[in-house]
VEXTITI-988305 format. One record per residue (C-alpha): residue number from 1; chain; x, y, z. Coordinates in steps of 0.05 Angstrom, whole numbers. Layout:
BEGIN
+-----+--------+--------+--------+--------+
| num | chaine |      X |      Y |      Z |
+-----+--------+--------+--------+--------+
| NUM |      A |      X |      Y |      Z |
...
+-----+--------+--------+--------+--------+
This chain:
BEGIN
+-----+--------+--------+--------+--------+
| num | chaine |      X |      Y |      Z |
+-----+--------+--------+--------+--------+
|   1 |      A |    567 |   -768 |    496 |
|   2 |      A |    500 |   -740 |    506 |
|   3 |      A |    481 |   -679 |    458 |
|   4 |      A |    412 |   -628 |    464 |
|   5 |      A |    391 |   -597 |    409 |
|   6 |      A |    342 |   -536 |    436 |
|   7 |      A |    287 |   -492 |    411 |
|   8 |      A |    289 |   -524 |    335 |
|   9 |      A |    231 |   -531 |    296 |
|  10 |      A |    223 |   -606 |    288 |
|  11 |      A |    196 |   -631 |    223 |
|  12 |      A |    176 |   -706 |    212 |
|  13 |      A |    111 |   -720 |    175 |
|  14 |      A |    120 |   -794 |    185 |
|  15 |      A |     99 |   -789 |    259 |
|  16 |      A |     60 |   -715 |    244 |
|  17 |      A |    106 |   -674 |    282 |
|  18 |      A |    118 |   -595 |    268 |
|  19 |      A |    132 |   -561 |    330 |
|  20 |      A |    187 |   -520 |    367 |
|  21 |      A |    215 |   -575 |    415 |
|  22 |      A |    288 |   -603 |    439 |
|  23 |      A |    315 |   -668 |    425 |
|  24 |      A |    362 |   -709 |    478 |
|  25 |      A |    409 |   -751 |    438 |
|  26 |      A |    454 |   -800 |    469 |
|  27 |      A |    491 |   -853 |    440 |
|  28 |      A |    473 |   -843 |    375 |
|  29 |      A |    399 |   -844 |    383 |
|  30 |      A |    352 |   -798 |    403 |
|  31 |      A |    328 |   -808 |    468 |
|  32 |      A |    275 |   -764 |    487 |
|  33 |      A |    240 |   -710 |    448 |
|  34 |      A |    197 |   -651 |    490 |
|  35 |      A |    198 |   -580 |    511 |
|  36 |      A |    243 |   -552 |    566 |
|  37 |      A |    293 |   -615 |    565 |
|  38 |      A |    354 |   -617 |    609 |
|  39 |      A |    404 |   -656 |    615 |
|  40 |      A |    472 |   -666 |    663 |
|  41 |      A |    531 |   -670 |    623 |
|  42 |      A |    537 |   -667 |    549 |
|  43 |      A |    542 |   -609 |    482 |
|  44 |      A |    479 |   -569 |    485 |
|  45 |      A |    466 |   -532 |    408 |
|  46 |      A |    406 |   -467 |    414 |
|  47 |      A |    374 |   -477 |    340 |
|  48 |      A |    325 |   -419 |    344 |
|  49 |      A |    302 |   -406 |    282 |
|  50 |      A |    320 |   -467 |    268 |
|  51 |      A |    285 |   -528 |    222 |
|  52 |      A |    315 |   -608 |    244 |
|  53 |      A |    288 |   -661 |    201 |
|  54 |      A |    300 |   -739 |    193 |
|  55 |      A |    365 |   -736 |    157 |
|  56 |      A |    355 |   -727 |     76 |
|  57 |      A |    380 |   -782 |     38 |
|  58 |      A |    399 |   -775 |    -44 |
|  59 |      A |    389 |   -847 |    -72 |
|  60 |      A |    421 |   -831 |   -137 |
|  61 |      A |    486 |   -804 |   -134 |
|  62 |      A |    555 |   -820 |   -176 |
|  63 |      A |    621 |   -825 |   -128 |
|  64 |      A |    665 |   -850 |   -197 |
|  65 |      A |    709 |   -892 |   -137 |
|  66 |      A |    732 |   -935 |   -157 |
|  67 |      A |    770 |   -919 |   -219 |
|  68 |      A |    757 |   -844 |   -238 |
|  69 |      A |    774 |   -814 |   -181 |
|  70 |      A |    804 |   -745 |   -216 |
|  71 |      A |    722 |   -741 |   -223 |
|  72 |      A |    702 |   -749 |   -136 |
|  73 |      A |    722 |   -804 |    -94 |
|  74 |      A |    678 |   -824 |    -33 |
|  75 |      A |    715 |   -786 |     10 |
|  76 |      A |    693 |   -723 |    -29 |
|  77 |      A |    632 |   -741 |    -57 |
|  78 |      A |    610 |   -758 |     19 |
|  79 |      A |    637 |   -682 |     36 |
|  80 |      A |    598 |   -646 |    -11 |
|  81 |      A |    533 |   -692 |     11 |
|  82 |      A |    537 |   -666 |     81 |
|  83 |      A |    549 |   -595 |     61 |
|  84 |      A |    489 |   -600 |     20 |
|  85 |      A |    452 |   -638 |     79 |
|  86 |      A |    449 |   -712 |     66 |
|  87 |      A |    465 |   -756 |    113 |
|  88 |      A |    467 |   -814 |     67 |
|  89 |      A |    467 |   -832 |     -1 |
|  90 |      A |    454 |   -895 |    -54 |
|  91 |      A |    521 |   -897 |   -102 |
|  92 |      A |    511 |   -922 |   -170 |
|  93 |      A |    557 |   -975 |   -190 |
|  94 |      A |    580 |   -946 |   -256 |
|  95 |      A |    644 |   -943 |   -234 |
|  96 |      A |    719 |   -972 |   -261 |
|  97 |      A |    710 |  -1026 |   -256 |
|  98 |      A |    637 |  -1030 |   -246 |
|  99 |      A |    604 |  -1053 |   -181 |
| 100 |      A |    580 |  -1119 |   -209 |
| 101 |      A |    613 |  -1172 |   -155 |
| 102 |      A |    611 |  -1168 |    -69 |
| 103 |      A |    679 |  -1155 |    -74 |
| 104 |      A |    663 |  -1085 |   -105 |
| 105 |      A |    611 |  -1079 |    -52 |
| 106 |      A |    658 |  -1078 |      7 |
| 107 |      A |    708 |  -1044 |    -30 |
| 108 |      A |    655 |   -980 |    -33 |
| 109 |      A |    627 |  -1000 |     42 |
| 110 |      A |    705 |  -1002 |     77 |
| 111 |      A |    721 |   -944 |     35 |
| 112 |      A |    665 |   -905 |     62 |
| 113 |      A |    675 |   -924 |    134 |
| 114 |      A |    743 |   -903 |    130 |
| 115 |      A |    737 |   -832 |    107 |
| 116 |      A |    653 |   -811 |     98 |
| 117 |      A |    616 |   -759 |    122 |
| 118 |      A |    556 |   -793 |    105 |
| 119 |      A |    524 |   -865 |    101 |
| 120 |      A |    537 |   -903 |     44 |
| 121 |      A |    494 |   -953 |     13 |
| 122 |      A |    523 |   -983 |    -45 |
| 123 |      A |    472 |  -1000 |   -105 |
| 124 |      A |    498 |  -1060 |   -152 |
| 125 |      A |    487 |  -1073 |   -223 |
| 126 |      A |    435 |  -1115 |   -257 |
| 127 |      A |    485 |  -1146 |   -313 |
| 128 |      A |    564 |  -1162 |   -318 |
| 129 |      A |    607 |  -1090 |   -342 |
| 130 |      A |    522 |  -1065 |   -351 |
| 131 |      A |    535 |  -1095 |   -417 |
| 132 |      A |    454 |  -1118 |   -410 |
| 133 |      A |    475 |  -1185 |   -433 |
| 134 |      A |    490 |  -1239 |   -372 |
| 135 |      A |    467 |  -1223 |   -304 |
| 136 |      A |    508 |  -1204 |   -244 |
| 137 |      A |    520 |  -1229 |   -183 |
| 138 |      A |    466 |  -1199 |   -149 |
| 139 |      A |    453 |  -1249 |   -100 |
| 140 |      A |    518 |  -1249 |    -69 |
| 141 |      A |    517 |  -1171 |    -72 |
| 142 |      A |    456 |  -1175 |    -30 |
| 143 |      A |    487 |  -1210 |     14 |
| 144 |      A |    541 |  -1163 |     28 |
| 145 |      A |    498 |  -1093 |     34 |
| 146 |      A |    471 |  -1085 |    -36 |
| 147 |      A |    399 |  -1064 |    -19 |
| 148 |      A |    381 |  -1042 |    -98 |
| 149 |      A |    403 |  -1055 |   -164 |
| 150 |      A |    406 |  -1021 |   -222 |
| 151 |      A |    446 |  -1014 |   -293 |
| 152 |      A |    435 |   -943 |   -290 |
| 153 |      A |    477 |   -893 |   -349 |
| 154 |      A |    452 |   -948 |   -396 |
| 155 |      A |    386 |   -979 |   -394 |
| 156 |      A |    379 |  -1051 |   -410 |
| 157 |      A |    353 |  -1060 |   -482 |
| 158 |      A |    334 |  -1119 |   -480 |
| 159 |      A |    260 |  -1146 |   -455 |
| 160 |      A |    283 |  -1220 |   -448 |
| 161 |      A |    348 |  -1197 |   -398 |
| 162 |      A |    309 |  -1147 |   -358 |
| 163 |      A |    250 |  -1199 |   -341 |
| 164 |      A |    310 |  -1248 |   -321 |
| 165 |      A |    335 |  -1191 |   -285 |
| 166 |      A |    267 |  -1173 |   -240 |
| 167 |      A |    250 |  -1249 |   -238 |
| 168 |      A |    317 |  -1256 |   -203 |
| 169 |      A |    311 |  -1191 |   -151 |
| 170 |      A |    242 |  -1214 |   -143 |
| 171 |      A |    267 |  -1266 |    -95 |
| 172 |      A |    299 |  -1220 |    -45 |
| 173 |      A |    245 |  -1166 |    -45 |
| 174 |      A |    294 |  -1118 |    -70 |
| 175 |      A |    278 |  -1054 |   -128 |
| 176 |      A |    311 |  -1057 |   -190 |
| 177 |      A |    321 |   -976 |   -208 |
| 178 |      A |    310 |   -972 |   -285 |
| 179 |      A |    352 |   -921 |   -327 |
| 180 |      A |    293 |   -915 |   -377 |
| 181 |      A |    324 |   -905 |   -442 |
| 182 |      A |    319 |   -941 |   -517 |
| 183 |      A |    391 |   -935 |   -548 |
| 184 |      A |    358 |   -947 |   -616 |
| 185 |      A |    322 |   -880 |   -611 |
| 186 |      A |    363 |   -838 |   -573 |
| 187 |      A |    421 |   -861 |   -606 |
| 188 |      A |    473 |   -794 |   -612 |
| 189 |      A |    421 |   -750 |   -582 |
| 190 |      A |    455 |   -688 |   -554 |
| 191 |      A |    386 |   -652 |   -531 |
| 192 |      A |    314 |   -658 |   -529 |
| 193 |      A |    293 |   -670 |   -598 |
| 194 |      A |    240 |   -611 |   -624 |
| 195 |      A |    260 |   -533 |   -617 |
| 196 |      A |    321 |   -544 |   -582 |
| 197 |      A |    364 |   -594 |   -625 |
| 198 |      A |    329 |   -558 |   -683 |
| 199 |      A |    351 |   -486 |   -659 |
| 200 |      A |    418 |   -520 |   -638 |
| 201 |      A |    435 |   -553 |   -699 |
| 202 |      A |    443 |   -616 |   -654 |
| 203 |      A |    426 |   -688 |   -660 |
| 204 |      A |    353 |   -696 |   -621 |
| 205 |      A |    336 |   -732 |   -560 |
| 206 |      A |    266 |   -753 |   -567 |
| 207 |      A |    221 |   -760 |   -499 |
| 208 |      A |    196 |   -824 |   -529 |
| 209 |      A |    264 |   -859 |   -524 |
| 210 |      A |    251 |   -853 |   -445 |
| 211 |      A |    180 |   -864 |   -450 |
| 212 |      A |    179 |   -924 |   -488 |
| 213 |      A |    224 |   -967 |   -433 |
| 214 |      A |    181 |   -932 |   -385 |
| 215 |      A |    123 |   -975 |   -412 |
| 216 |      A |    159 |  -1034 |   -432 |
| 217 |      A |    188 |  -1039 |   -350 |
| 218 |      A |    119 |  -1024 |   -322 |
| 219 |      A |     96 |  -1076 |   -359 |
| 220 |      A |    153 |  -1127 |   -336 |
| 221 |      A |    140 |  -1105 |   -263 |
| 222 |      A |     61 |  -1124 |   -269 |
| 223 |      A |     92 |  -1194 |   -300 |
| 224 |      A |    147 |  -1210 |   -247 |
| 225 |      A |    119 |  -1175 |   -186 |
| 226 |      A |    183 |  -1141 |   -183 |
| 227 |      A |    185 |  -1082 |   -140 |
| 228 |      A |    207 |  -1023 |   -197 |
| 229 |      A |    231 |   -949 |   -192 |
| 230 |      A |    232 |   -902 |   -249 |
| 231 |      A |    295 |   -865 |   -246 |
| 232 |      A |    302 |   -783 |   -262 |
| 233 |      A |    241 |   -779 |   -301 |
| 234 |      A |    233 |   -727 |   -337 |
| 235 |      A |    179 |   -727 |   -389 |
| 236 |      A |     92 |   -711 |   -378 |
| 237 |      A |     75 |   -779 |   -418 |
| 238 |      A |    117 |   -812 |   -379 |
| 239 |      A |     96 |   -789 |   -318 |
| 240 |      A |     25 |   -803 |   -338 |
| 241 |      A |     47 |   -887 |   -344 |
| 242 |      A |     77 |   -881 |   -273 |
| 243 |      A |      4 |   -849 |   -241 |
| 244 |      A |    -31 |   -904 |   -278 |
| 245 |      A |     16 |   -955 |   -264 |
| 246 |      A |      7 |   -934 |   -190 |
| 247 |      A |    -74 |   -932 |   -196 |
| 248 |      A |    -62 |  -1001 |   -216 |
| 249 |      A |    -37 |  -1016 |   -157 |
| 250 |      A |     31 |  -1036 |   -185 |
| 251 |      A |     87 |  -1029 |   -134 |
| 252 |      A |    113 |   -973 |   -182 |
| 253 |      A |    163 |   -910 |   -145 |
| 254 |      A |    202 |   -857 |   -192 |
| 255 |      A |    245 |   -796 |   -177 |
| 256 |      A |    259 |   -730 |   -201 |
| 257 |      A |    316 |   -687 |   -201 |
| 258 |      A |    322 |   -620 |   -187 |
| 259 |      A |    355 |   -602 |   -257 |
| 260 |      A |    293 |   -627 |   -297 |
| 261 |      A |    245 |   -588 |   -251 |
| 262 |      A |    275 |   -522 |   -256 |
| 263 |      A |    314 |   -521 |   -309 |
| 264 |      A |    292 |   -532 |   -388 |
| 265 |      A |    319 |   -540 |   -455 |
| 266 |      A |    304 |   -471 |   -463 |
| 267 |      A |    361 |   -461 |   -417 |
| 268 |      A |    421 |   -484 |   -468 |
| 269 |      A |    436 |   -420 |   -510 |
| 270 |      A |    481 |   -413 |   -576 |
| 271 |      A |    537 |   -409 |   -516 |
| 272 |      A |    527 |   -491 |   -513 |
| 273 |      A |    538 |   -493 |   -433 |
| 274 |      A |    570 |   -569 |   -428 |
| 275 |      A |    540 |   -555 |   -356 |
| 276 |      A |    468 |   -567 |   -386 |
| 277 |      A |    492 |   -627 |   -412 |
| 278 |      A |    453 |   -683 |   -381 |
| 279 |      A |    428 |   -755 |   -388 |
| 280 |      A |    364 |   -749 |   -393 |
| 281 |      A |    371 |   -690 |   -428 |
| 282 |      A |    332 |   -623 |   -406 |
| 283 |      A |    261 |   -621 |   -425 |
| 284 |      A |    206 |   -578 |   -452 |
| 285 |      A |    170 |   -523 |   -401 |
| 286 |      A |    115 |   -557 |   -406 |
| 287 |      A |    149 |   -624 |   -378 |
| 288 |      A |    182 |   -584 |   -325 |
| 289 |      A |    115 |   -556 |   -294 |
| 290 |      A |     87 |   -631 |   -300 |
| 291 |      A |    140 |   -652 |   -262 |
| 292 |      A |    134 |   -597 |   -207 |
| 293 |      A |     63 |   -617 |   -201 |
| 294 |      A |     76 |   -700 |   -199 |
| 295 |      A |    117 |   -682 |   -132 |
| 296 |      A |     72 |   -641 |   -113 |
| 297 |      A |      0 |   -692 |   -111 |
| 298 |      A |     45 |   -751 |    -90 |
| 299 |      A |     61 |   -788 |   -163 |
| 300 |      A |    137 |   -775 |   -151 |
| 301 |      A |    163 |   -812 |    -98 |
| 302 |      A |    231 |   -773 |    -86 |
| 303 |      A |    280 |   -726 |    -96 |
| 304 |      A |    350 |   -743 |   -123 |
| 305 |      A |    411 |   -705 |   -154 |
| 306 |      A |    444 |   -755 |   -200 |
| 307 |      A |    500 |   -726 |   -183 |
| 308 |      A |    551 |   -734 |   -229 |
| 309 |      A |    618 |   -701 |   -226 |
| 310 |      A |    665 |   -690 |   -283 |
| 311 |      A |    739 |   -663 |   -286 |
| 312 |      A |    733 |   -588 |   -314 |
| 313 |      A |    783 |   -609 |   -387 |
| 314 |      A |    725 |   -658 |   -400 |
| 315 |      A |    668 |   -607 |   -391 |
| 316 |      A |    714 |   -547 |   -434 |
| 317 |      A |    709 |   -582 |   -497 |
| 318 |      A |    658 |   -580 |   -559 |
| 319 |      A |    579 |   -595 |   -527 |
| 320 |      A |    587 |   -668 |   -567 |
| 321 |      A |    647 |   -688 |   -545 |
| 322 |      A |    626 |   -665 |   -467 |
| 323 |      A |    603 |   -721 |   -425 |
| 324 |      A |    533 |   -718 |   -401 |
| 325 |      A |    521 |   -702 |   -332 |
| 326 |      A |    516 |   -642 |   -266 |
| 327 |      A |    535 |   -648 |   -201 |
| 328 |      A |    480 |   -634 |   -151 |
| 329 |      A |    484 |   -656 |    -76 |
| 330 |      A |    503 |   -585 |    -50 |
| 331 |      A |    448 |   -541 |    -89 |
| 332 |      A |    384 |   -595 |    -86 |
| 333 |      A |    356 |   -571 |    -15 |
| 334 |      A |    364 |   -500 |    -26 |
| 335 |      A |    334 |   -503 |    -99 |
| 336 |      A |    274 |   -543 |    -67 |
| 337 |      A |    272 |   -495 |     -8 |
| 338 |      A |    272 |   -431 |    -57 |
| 339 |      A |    228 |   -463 |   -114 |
| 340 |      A |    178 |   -498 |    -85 |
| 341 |      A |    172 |   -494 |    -12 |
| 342 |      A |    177 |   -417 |     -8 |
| 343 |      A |    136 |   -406 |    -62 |
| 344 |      A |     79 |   -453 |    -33 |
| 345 |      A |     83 |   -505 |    -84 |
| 346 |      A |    100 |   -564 |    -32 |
| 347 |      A |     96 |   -557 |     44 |
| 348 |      A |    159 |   -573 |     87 |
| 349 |      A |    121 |   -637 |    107 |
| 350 |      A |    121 |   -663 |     27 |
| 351 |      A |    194 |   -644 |     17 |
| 352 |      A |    221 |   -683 |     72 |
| 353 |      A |    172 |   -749 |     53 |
| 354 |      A |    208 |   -735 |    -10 |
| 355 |      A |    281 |   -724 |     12 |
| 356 |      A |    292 |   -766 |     81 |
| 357 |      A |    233 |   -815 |     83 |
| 358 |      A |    212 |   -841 |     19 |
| 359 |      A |    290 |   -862 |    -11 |
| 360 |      A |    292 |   -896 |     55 |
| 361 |      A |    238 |   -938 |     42 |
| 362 |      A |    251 |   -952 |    -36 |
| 363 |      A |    323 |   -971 |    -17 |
| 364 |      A |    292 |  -1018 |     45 |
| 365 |      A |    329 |   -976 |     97 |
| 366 |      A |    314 |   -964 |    169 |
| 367 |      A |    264 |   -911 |    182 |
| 368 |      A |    298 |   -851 |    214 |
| 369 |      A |    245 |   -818 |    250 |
| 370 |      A |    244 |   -757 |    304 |
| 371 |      A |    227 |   -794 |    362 |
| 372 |      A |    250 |   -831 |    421 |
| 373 |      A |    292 |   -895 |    398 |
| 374 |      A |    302 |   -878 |    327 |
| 375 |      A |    378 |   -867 |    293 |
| 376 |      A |    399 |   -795 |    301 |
| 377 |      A |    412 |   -781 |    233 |
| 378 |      A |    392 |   -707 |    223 |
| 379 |      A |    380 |   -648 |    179 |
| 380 |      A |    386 |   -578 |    204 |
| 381 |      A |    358 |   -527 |    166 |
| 382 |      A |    368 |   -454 |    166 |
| 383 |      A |    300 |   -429 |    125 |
| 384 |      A |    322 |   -362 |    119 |
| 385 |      A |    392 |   -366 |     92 |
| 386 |      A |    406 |   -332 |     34 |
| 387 |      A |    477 |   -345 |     -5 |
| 388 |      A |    497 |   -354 |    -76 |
| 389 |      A |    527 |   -414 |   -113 |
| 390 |      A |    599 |   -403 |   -130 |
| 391 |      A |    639 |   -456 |   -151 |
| 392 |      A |    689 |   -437 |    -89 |
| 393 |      A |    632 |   -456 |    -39 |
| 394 |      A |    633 |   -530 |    -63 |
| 395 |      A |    660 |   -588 |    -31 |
| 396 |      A |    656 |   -637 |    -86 |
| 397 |      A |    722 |   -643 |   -138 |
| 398 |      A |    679 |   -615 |   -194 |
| 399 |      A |    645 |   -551 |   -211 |
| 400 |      A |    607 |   -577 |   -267 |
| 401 |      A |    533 |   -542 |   -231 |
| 402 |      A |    482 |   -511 |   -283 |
| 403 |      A |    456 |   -461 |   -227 |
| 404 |      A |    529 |   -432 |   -209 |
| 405 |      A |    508 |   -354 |   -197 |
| 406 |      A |    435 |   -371 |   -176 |
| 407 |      A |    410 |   -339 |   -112 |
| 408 |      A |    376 |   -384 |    -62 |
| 409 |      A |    343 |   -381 |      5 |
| 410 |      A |    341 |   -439 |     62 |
| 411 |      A |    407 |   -484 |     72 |
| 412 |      A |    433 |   -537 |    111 |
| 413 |      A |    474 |   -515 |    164 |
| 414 |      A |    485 |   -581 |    208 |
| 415 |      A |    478 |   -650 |    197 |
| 416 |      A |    485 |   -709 |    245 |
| 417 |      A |    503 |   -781 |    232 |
| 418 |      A |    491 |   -830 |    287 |
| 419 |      A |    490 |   -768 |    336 |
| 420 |      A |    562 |   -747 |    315 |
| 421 |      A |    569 |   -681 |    271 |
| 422 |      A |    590 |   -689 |    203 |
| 423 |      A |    573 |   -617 |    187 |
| 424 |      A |    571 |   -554 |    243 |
| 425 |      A |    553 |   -490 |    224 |
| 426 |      A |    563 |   -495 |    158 |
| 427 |      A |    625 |   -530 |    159 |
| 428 |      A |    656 |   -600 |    148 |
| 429 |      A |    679 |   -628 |    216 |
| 430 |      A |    746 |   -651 |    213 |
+-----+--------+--------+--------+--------+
């Protein structure tokens, strides 16, 4: 089936493309991009007004299948991805049980072929159960579609284990994705230690329990050679390690998520929203604007959700007892649209390097480019659509968002896997 997509605004700084063109897609790749293109036979979409990008990817997202599926499944968690616009995403494998073996690997790879809206690249974990104690079969996961690995909700605490760790991944040129955290400082931290677990009453969080394995890692990747990626940072100091780390000339990436860029522990009243709740927890102002400003000059490499859905009876209890985490895959474009590309902190250029094209790269994918040849896995954008989040809108199982009732500009209206539409018009295609 051959499919034109007219009049759009094609964005694609990898090839330095923004311009009002058509693209000719057949057979799942695009075929031929340039003005006035016809075509035989075949579905012809008018996107006037339009914005098509290579397809966003979220390379940190939390399915909870297999094993928690009252939480999202893959057949869910893919929905709500392509209603928020991502045409793939990198699963984290702490799941029940956890994606330590190839066998979990094609368990999450069949599932997703079977009923995704999305691509699905599964991540695997560093250790057995991410107990940090006996490495995992990452070899053999590697060898079954395991790209990345990564103990990620934990951390591993010990030096010794995560140099055995990147020594090991060293040999297949793959990224271990570091959950940067010291359980003997964080310990029962609720929320970012200083005013807000003091105004709280709460146990603190402190930034250095992040900052600390920050270092430590950094350190381990300049000693293996080990390709390593910071995950949801969210502190200025630790930013500041990454940038050096990088002027080094250390093969050092990191990501952000929306959450820690625009919202802060300043943002968690005496009405202790469980929604707020979040591992890393939210940071100071001050770390926010840092953050904002590392994505903006190039030190953060992407843009990720952690999404990570929870049933509603485990968010409606007492802020301790809630488990951390927000769901994320269908707010993060419009939040970047409204926050920082309408307000002229980042160009539409830097948010797709930091949304499509650089988690493709980190997680050793195939580029995805707007030109002849490439995989027509696409983005359409409507840049001047203005809605508000309501937890009826979403796709995903759970509602557990810390921006339900914001009011946002610019959404994804299509999105195309392979040439096939996974989302039209705003809606899931059945």
């Amino acid at each position: 089936m051959a499919l034109m997509l007219k009049n759009a605004r094609l964005i694609d700084p990898q090839i330095g493309l923004d311009e009002v063109a058509d693209i000719l897609i057949r057979d799942g790749k695009i075929v031929e991009v340039g003005h006035n293109l016809t075509m035989e036979k075949g579905v012809e979409r008018d996107l006037s007004g339009k914005i098509v990008t290579p397809g966003l990817v979220d390379m940190h997202v939390h399915f909870r299948d297999p094993g928690q599926e009252q939480k999202e499944d893959i057949a869910s968690g893919t929905r709500a991805a392509a209603h928020g616009g991502f045409t793939a995403v990198c699963t984290m494998p702490n799941t029940s049980p956890v994606v330590d073996d190839a066998v979990a690997v094609e368990y999450v790879k069949a599932r997703a072929a079977a009923v995704g809206k999305c691509r699905v690249i599964p991540s695997g974990a560093c250790s057995k159960d991410l107990k940090g104690e006996v490495l995992s079969d990452m070899g053999d996961m590697y060898a079954h579609g395991a790209p990345v690995f990564t103990d990620d909700g934990h951390g591993i605490q010990d030096a010794g284990m995560m140099r055995r760790v990147m020594d090991y991944a060293r040999q297949f040129d793959t990224v271990i994705m570091a959950h940067c955290q010291d359980d003997s400082l964080v310990a029962d931290g609720q929320v970012n230690e200083g005013v807000a677990s003091t105004r709280l009453g709460m146990v603190g969080w402190p930034a250095e329990g992040e900052e600390l394995e920050i270092a430590r890692d950094i350190a381990l990747c300049r000693l293996t050679g080990c390709p390593l990626h910071i995950q949801h940072i969210t502190t200025k100091r630790g930013l500041d390690l990454v940038a050096a780390a990088k002027a080094e000339g250390l093969p050092v990436t990191c990501e952000v998520t929306p959450h820690h860029m625009f919202l802060t522990e300043d943002d968690i009243t005496a009405e202790y929203q469980t929604s707020l709740k979040v591992n890393p927890p939210l940071r100071t102002a001050e770390d926010a604007a840092a953050l904002i400003e590392g994505l903006a000059n190039g030190v953060i490499d992407a843009i990720v959700t952690d999404h990570a859905p929870h049933t509603d009876w485990e968010k409606d209890r007492e802020f301790e007892l809630a488990p951390f985490g927000m769901t994320g895959l269908e707010t993060s474009l419009s939040l970047v649209l409204t926050h920082l590309v309408r307000a002229g902190v980042i160009d539409y250029g830097r948010m797709v390097q930091a949304m499509a094209v650089a988690p493709r790269a980190i997680l050793r994918q195939e580029p995805v480019k707007i030109e002849a040849g490439s995989v027509a896995d696409l983005t359409v954008i409507d840049p001047e659509a203005a809605w508000t989040v309501a937890v009826e809108d979403f796709c995903s199982k759970a509602n557990n968002s810390g921006f339900i009732g914001a009011e946002l500009v610019g959404r994804a209206t299509d999105v195309y896997v392979g040439g096939y539409a996974t989302m039209e018009d705003g809606a899931i295609v059945e």
